[in-house]
VODRENVO-620941 format. One record per residue: residue number from 1; y, x, z of N, C-alpha, C in turn. Coordinates in nm, 2 decimals. Last residue first. Layout:
# residues N
PT|NUM|Y|X|Z|Y|X|Z|Y|X|Z
...
END
This chain:
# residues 189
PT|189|13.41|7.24|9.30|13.49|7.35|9.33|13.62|7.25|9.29
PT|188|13.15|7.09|9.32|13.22|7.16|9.44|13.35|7.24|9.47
PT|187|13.10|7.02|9.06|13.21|6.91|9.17|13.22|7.01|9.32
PT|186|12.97|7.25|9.00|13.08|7.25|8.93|13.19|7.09|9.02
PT|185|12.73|7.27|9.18|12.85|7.37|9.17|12.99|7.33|9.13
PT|184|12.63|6.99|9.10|12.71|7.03|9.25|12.78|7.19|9.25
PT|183|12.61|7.04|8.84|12.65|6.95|8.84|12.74|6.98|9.00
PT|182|12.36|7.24|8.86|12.52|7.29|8.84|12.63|7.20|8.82
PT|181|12.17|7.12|9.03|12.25|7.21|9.05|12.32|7.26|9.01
PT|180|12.12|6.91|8.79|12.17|6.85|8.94|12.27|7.01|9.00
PT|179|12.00|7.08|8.60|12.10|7.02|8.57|12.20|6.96|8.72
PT|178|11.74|7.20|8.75|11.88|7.29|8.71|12.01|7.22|8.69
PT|177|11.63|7.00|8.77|11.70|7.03|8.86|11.80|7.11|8.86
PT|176|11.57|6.91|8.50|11.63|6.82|8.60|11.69|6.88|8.70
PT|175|11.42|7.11|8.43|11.53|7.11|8.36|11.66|6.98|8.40
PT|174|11.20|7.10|8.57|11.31|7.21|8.63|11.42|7.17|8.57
PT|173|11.01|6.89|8.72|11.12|6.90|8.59|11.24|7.00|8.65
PT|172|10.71|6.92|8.80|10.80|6.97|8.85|10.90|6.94|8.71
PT|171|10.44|6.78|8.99|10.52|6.72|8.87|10.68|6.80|8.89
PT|170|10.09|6.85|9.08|10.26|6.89|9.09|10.34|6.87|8.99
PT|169|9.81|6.81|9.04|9.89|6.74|9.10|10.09|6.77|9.10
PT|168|9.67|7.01|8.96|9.72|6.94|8.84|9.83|6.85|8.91
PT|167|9.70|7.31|9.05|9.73|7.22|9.11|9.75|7.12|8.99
PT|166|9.50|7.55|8.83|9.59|7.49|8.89|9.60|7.36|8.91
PT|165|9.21|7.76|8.94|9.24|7.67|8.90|9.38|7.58|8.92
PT|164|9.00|8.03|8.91|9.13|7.98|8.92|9.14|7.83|8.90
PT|163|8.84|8.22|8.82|8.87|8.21|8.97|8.97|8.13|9.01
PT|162|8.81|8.23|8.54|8.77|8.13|8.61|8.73|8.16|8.71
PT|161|9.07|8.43|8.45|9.09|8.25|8.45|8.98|8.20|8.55
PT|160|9.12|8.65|8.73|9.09|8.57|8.55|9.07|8.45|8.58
PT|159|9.36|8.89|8.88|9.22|8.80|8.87|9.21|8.70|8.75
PT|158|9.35|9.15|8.82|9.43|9.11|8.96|9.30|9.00|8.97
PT|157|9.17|9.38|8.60|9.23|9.26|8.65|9.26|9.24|8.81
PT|156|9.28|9.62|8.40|9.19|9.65|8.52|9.28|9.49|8.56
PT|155|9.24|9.74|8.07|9.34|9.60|8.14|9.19|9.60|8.31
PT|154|9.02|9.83|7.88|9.16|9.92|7.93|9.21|9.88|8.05
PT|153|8.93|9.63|7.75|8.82|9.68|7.86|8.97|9.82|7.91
PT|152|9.09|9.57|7.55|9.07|9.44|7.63|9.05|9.51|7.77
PT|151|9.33|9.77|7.41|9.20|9.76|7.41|9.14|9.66|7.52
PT|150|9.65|9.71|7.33|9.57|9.71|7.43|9.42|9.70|7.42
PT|149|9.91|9.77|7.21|9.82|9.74|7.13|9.70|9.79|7.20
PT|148|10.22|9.73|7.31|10.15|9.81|7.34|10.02|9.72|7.27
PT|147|10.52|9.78|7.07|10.43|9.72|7.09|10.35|9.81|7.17
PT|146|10.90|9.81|7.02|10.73|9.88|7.10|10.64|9.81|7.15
PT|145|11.10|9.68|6.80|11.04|9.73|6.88|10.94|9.80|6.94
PT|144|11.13|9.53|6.55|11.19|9.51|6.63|11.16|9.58|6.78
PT|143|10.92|9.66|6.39|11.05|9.67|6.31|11.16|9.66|6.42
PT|142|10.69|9.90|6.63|10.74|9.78|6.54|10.85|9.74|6.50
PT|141|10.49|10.14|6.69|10.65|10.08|6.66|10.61|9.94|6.56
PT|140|10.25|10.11|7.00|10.30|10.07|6.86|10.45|10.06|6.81
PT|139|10.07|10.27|7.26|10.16|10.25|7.17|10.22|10.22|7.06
PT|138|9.80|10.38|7.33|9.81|10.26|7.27|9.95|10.20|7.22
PT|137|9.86|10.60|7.47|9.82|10.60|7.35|9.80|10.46|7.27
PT|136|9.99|10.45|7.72|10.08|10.55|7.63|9.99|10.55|7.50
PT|135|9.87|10.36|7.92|9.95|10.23|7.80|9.95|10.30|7.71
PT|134|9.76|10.54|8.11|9.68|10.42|8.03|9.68|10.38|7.94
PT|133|10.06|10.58|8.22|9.93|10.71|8.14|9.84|10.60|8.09
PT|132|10.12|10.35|8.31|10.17|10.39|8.19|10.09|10.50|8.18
PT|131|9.81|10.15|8.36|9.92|10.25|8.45|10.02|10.28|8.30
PT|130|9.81|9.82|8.41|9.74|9.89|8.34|9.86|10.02|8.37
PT|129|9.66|9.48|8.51|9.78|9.59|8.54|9.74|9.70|8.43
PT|128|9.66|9.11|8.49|9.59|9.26|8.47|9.71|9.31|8.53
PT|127|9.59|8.79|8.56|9.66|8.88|8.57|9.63|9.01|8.55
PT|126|9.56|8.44|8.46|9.49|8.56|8.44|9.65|8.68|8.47
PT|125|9.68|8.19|8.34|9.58|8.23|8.45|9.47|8.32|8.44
PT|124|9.90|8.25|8.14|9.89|8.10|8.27|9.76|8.15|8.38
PT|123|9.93|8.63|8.17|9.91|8.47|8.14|9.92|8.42|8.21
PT|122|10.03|8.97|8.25|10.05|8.77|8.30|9.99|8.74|8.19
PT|121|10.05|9.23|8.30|10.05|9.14|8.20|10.00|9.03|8.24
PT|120|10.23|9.49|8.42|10.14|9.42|8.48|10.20|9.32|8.35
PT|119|10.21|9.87|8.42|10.26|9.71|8.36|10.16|9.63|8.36
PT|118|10.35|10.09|8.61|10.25|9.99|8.57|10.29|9.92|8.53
PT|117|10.57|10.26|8.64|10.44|10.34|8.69|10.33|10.28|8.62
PT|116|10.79|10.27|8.36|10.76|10.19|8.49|10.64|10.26|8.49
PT|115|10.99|10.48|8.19|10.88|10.37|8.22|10.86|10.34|8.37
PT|114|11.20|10.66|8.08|11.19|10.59|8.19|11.11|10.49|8.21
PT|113|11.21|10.58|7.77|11.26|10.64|7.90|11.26|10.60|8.00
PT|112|10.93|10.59|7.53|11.00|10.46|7.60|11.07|10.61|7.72
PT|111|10.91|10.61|7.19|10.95|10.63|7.32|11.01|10.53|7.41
PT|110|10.81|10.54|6.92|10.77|10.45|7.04|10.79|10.55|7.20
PT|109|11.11|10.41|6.68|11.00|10.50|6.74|10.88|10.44|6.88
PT|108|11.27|10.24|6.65|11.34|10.31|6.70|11.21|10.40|6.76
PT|107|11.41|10.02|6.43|11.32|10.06|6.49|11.34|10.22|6.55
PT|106|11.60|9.74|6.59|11.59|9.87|6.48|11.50|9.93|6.50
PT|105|11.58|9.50|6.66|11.60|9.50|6.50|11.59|9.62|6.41
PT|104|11.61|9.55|6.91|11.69|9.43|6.87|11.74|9.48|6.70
PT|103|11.40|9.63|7.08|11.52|9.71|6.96|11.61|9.64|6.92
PT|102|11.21|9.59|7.35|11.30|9.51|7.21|11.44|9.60|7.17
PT|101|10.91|9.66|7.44|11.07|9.71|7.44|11.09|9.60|7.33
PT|100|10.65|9.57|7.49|10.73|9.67|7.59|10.87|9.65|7.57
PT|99|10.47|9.27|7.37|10.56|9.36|7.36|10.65|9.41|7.49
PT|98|10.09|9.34|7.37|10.25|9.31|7.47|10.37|9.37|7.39
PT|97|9.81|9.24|7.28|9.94|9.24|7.23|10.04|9.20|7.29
PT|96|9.47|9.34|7.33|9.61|9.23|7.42|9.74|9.36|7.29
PT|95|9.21|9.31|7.14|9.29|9.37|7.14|9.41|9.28|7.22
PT|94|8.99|9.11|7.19|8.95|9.25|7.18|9.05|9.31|7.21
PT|93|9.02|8.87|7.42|9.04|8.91|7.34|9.02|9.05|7.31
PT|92|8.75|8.67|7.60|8.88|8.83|7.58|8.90|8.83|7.45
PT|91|8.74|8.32|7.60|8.69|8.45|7.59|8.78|8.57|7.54
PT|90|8.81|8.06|7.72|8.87|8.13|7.78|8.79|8.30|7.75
PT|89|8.79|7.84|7.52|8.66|7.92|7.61|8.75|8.00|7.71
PT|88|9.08|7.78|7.53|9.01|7.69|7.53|8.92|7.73|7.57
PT|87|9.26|8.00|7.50|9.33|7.90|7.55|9.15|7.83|7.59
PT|86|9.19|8.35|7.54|9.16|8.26|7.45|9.20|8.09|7.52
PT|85|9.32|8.63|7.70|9.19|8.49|7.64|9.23|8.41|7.63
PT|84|9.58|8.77|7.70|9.43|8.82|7.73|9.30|8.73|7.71
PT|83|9.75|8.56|7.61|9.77|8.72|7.58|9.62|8.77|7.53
PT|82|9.82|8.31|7.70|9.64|8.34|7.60|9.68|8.47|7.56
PT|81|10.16|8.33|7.69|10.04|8.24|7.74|9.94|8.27|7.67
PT|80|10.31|8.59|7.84|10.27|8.53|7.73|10.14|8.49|7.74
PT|79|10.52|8.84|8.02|10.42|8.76|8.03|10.44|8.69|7.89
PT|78|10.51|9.16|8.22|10.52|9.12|8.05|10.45|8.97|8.05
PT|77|10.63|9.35|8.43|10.56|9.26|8.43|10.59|9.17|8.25
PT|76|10.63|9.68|8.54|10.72|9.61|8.45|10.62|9.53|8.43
PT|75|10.69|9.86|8.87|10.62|9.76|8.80|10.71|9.70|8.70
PT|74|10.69|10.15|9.06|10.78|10.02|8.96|10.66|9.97|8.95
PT|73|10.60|10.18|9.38|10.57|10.21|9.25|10.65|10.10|9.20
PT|72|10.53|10.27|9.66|10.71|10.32|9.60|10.64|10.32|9.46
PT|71|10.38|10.10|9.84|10.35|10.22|9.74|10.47|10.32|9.68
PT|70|10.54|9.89|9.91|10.44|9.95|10.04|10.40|10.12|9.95
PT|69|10.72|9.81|9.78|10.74|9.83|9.84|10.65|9.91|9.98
PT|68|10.72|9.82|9.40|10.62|9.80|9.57|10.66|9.88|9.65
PT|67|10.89|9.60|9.23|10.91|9.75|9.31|10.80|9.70|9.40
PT|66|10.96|9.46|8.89|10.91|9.50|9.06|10.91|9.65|9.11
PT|65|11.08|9.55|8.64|11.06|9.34|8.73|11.08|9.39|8.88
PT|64|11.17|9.77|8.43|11.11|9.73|8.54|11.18|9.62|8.66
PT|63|11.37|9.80|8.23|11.23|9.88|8.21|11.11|9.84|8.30
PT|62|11.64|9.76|8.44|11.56|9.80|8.31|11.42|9.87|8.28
PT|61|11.52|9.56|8.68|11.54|9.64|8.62|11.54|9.68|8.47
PT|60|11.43|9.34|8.90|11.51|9.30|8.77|11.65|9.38|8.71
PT|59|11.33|9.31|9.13|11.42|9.41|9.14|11.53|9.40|8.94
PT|58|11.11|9.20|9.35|11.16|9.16|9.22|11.32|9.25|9.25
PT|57|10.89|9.34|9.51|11.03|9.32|9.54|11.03|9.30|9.40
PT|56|10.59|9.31|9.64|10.62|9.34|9.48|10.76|9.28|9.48
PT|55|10.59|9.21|9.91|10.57|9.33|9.89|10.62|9.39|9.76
PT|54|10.67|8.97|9.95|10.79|9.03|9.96|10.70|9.19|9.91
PT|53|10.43|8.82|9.92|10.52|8.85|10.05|10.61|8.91|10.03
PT|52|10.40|8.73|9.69|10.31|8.88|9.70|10.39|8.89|9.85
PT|51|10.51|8.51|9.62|10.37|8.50|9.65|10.34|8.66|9.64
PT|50|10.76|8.62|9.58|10.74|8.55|9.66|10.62|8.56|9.72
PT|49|10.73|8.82|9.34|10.75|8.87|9.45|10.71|8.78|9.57
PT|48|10.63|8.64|9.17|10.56|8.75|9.22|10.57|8.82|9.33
PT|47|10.85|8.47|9.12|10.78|8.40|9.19|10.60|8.51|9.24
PT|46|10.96|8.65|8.96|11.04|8.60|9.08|10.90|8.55|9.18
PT|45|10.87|8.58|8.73|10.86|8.71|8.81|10.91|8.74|8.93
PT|44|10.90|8.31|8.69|10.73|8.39|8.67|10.76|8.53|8.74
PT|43|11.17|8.30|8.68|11.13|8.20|8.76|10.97|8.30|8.77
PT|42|11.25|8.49|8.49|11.29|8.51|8.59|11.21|8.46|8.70
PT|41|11.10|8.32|8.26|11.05|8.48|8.30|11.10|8.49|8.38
PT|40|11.28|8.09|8.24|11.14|8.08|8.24|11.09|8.24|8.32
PT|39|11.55|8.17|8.18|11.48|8.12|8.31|11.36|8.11|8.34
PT|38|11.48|8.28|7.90|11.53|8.36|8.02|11.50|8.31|8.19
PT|37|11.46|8.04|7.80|11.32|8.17|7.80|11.37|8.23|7.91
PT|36|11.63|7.82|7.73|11.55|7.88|7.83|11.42|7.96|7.88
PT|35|11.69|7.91|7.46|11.78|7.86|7.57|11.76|7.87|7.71
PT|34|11.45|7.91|7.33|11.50|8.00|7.30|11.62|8.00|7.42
PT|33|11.25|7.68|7.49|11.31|7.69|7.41|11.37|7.82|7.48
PT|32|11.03|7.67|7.72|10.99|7.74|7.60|11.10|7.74|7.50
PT|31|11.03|7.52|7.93|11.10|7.61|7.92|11.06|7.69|7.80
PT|30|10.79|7.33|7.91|10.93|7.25|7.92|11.07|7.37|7.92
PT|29|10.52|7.41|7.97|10.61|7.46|7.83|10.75|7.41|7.81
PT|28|10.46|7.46|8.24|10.42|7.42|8.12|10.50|7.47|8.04
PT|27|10.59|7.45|8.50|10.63|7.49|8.42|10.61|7.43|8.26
PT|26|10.28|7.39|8.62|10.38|7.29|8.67|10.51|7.28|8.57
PT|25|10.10|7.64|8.59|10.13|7.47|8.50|10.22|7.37|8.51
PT|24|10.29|7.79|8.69|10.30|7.81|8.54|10.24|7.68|8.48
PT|23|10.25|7.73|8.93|10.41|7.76|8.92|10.36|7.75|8.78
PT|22|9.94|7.74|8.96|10.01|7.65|8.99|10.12|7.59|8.94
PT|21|9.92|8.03|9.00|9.84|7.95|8.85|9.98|7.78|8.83
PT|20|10.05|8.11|9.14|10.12|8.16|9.10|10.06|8.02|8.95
PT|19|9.88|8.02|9.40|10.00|7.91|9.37|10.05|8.03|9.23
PT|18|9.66|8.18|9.29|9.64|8.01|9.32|9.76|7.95|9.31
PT|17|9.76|8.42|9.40|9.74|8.43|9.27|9.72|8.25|9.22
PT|16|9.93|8.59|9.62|9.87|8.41|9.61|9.84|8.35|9.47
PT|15|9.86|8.92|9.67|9.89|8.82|9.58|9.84|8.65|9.59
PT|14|9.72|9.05|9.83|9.82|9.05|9.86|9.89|8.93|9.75
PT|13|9.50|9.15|9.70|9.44|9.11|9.84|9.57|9.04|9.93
PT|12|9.55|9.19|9.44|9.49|9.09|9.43|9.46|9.05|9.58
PT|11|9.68|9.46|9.51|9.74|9.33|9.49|9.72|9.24|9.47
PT|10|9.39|9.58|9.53|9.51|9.57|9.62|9.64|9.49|9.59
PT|9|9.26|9.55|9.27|9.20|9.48|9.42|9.37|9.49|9.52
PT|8|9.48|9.73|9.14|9.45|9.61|9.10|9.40|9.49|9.21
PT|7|9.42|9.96|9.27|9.55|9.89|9.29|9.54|9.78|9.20
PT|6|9.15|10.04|9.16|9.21|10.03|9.35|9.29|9.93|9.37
PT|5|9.22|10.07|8.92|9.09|9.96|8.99|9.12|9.92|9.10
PT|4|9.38|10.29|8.91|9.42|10.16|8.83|9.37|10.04|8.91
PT|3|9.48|10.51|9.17|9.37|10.45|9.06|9.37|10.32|9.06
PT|2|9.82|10.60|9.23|9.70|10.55|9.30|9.59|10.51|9.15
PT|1|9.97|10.92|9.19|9.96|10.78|9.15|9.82|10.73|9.19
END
C-alpha cells in the first residue's frame, strides 16, 4: 500500500477539486431532506469520479464509492458539511467524526469486513484520505453503528478550505431537474 501523504498529493494532482467546491455550493442544502440524501451522496461521489478523469471509478460498493483505477485501491468516501472545520474561521477540529457503518440500530461491535484500502472524508471544501491501518484504532461502537473518532493531525489532505473557492455564480435546482426528468420518462412510455 502506497504512503498516506504520497497518495493524498496524488489525487490532489488528478482531482478538479475547484469544480468539486463548486458542485456542493451549487447543491447547498436543497438536498438535505431525508428523501433526498441518497441523491445528494451519489451526485458528491459520482462527481469524484468525473473530476478525477475517470481515475477514482465510482463503483458504488459495499463498504466502498471508488476504485483507482491506476493503483487497484478501494476507496470509501464519507461526506458531511464542517466534518473537518469549522463553518465560519474555518479552524480544525481536534477530533473528525465519520460515521463508517450503519447497523441500523444494532450494535454490532467495531468490526468492519472487508474495508476499503482508504477513506476519503469530504466537506463543502476540504478533502482528506486516511488508510484503514490509520482508521483502525480510532474506531468507535455506537448504538447505531461504527464511528471513526479521528485525531485532526491523522487526516493527510487532498486540499482545504483556503485553496478554494466556489463558483458563487451557478444557480443549479436539481430538484427541478429531477422532476422534468421523470416527467419525460414517465410520458415516454
Amino acid at each position: 500500500m502506497t504512503d498516506t501523504k504520497s497518495y493524498a498529493k496524488d489525487i490532489r494532482d488528478v482531482l478538479d477539486f475547484k469544480r468539486y467546491v463548486s458542485l456542493i455550493a451549487s447543491i447547498g442544502n436543497q438536498l438535505d431532506d431525508p428523501k433526498d440524501r441518497f441523491d445528494k451522496s451519489t451526485i458528491i461521489e459520482r462527481s469524484i469520479e468525473v473530476y478525477s478523469n475517470k481515475r477514482l471509478e465510482f463503483v458504488d460498493g459495499i463498504g466502498r464509492d471508488h476504485y483507482d483505477t491506476k493503483l487497484d485501491l478501494d476507496l470509501e468516501f464519507k461526506f458531511a458539511s464542517n466534518v473537518m472545520f469549522s463553518e465560519k474561521r474555518k479552524n480544525p477540529k481536534k477530533l473528525v467524526k465519520v460515521k463508517l457503518k450503519n447497523s441500523l440500530g444494532s450494535h454490532k461491535g467495531t468490526k468492519i469486513a472487508n474495508p476499503a484500502d482508504y477513506y476519503m472524508i469530504g466537506q463543502q471544501d476540504a478533502i482528506a484520505i486516511i488508510s484503514w491501518n490509520d482508521i483502525q484504532p480510532y474506531l468507535v461502537a455506537v448504538p447505531d453503528g461504527i464511528e471513526a473518532h479521528i485525531p485532526f493531525d491523522k487526516l493527510s489532505f487532498v486540499f482545504l478550505p483556503h485553496e478554494v473557492e466556489a463558483n458563487s455564480k451557478l444557480d443549479v435546482n436539481y430538484k427541478q431537474i429531477k422532476a422534468e426528468a421523470q416527467l419525460r420518462l414517465i410520458e415516454s412510455i
